[in-house]
C-alpha positions in Angstrom: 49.4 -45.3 -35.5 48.1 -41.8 -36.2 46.9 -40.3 -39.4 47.6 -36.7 -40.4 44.9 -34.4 -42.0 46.2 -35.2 -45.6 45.6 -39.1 -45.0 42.1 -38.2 -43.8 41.0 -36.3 -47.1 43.2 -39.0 -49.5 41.0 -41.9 -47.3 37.9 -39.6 -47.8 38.3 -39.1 -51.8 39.3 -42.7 -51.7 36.1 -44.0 -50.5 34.7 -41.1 -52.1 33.0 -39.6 -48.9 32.7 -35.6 -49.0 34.2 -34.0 -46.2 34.0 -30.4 -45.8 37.4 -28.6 -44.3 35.8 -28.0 -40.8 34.4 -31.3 -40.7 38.5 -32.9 -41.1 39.4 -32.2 -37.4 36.0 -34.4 -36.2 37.1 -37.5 -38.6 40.6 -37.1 -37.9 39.9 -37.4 -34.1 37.3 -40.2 -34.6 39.8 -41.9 -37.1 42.4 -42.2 -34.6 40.6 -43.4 -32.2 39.0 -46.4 -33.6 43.2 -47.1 -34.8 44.3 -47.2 -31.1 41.2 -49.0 -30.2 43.1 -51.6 -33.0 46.7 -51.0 -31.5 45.2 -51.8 -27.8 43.3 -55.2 -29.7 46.8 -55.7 -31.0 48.4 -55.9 -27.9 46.6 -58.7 -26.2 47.8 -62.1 -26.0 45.5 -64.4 -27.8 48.4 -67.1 -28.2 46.2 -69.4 -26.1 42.7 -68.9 -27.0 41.1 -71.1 -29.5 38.9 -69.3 -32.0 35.7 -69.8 -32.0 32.4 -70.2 -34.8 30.0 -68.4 -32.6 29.9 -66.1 -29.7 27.5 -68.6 -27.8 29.0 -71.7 -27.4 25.7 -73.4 -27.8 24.2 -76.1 -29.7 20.8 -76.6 -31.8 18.7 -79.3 -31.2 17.5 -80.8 -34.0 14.4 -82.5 -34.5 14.4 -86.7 -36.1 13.5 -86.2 -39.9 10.8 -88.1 -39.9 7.6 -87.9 -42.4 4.6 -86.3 -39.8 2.2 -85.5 -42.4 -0.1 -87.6 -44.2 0.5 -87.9 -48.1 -2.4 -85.9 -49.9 -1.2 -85.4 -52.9 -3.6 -87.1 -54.8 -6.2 -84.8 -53.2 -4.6 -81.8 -53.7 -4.0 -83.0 -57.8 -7.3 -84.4 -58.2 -9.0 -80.4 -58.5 -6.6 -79.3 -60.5 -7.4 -78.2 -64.2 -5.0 -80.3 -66.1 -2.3 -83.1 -65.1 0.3 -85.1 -66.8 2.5 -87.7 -65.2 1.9 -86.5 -61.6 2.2 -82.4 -62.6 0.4 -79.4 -63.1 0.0 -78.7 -66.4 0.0 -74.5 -66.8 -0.9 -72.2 -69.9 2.4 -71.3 -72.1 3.1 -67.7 -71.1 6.6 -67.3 -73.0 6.7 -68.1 -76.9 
């Protein structure tokens, strides 16, 4: 599939891209190139290929979720200005 110089500036108001008249020859070119780059994709047989998620066929080892820390939060709360029921208590800052 080729484009013609009038589907280059219709695709170029489209997308709303300014193209100046000597520029048209340049985009036209590049244009049709990436399109039989599409037509040569087009042509090979991917009936037997199974698609894929990821380039890499690779897999992430995850880590056991386990608790690794010690609980502190009666540490952390206890230098706090003001608590209620286990949480911070902050200034109003919003009326």
């Amino acid at each position: 599939m080729s484009l013609s110089d009038d589907q280059v500036r219709r695709l170029a108001r489209l997308a709303r891209i300014a193209i100046r008249p000597e520029e048209s020859a340049a985009v036209l070119e590049q244009l049709n190139r990436v399109l039989g780059l599409v037509e040569e994709m087009r042509r090979v047989d991917t009936s037997g290929v199974e698609p894929m998620a990821h380039a890499q066929d690779m897999v992430q080892r995850l880590r056991a979720d386990a608790v690794t820390e010690p609980d502190r939060r009666e540490l952390y709360q206890s230098v706090a200005p003001a608590m209620e029921g286990g949480l911070y208590l902050v200034p109003k800052v919003i009326e």
